[in-house]
N, C-alpha and C positions, 0 to 999 in steps of 0.2 A: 504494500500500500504506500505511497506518496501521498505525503501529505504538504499543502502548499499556507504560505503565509495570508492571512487576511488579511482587506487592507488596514483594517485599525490595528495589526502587529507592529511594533519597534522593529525595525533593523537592529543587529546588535551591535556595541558601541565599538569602532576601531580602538584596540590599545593605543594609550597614548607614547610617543617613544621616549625608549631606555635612553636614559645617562648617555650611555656606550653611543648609542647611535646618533643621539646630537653632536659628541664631543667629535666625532668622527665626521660628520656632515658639516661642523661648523669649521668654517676654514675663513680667515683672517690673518694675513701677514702681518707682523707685526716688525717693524724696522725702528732700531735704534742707532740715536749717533752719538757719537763718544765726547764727551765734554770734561772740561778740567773738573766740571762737579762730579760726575760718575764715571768711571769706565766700563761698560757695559761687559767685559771681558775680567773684572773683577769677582772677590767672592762678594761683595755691597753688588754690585752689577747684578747678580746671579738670583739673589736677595727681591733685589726691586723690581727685577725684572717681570721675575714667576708671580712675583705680589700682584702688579696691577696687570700684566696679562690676564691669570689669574680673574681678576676685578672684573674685570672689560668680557671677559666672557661668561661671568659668573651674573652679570647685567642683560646679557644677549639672552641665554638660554635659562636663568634661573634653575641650574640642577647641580646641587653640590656635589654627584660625582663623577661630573663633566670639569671640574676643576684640575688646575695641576697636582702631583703628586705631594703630600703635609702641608696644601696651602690649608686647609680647614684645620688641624691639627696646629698650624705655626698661627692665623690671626684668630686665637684668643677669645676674647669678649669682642673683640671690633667683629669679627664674622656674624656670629646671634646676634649683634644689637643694631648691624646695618642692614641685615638682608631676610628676607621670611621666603623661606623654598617654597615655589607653588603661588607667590603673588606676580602676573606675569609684567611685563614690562612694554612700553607703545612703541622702543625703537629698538635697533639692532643695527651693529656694526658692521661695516660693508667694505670691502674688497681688501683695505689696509687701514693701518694706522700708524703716525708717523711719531716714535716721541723723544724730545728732548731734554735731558736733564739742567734744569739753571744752576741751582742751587742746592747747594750740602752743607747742614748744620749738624755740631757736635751736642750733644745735650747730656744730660746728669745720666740717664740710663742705655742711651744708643745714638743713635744718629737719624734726623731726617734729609728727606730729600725732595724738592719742589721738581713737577716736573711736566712741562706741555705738552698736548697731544693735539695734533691735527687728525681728521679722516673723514668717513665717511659714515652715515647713521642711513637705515631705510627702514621706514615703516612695518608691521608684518603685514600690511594689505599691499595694494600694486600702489603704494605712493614713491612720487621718487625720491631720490637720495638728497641728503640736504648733508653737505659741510659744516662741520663744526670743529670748535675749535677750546681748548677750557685747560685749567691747570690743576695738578694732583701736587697733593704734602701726603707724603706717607713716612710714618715715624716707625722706627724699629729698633729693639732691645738686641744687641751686641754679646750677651753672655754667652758663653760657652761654645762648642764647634760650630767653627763658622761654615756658613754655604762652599759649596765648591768651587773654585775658582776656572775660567779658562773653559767656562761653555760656548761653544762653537760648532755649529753643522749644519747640515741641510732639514733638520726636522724641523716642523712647525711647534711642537710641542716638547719639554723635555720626558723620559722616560722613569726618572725617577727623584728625589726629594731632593730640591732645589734650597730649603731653606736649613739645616743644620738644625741647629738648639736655638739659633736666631727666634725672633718672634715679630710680628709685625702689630704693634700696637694701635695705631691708625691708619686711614685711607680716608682723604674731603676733598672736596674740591675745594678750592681756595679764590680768591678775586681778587690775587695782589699778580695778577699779569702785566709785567711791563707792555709800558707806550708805546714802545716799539719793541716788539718780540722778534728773537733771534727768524733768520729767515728760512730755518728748518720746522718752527713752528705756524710759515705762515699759507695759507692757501697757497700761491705763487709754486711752493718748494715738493709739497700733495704732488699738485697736478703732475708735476715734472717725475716726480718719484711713485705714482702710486704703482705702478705693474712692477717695479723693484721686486727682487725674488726677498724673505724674512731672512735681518741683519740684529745681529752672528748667525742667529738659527740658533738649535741646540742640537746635541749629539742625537746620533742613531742608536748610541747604547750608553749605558752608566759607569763607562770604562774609566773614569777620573775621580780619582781619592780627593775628599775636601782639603782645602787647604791649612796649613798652620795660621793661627790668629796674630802670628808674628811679622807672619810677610803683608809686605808692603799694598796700598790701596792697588 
């Protein structure tokens, strides 16, 4: 016997998708340039980088384990008190994003670092992309083994725990952008760079020992 659906039957609802398959769908270049404040190729580099990567897609897709490897584990209270899994979001980050480190302060427990982003945002309906442009302070606690220094490759993502015993105590956006922003933070510098392939990238495997807290920024 077949039996057939009425039409006052529900269809049954599509699963929504897994972590896995957004983290994996979601693809964003993310290019960094190397400034007297940060070195992107440092263990602070490696720190801030996986942080607001990290952020920036944790903002797109809202699924904590679409995140980098101990980013939930490394931001603390700052993760529960900025972000509620399952509340969605009206934009999403589109093709690249460009960011430049200004500013590195020393402070009583760690170090922050100011830091702009250029790129792209698109709606999740068919609206088009709109440029934006804004600055990130993320402060972070310094104690014990630090991040790995000297990530570099072709991956879009790293493979495994970018942040040591480090801890990332904040992530805001901030409104103290200079009058005139460096010209890697300004649309002008986007357009020219957005098809750029992800700068450093990260390894294809977890082949690099953290670094000593001795050696140099």
């Amino acid at each position: 016997m077949f039996l057939t659906a009425s039409c006052g039957d529900k269809m049954p609802k599509e699963p929504d998708p897994s972590p896995t398959s957004i983290a994996n769908s979601y693809r964003v270049s993310h290019k960094w340039i190397s400034t007297e404040a940060l070195r992107p190729e440092s263990a602070e580099g490696s720190i801030v980088r996986a942080a607001l990567e990290s952020d920036e897609i944790l903002i797109s897709t809202v699924a904590r384990e679409a995140q980098y490897p101990g980013f939930i584990a490394a931001s603390d209270q700052y993760y529960e008190n900025s972000h509620t899994p399952g509340d969605p979001y009206d934009n999403q980050f589109a093709g690249a994003v460009i960011f430049t480190p200004t500013e590195r302060q020393v402070l009583a427990s760690g170090l922050a670092f100011t830091v702009c982003m250029v790129g792209r945002v698109q709606a999740k309906t068919d609206r088009p992309q709109n440029l934006f442009q804004f600055v990130s302070r993320i402060e972070i606690a310094t104690t014990g083994t630090p991040p790995p220094r000297n990530q570099v490759g072709s991956a879009d993502r790293p493979s495994s725990n970018m942040f040591g015993d480090w801890r990332i105590r904040d992530i805001k956006l901030v409104d103290n952008h200079p009058a005139t922003p460096p010209l890697t933070c300004q649309p002008a510098f986007y357009e020219q760079h957005k098809n750029d392939p992800a700068s450093p990238g990260w390894p294809t495997s977890p082949e690099l020992p953290p670094s000593s807290s001795t050696e140099p920024r």
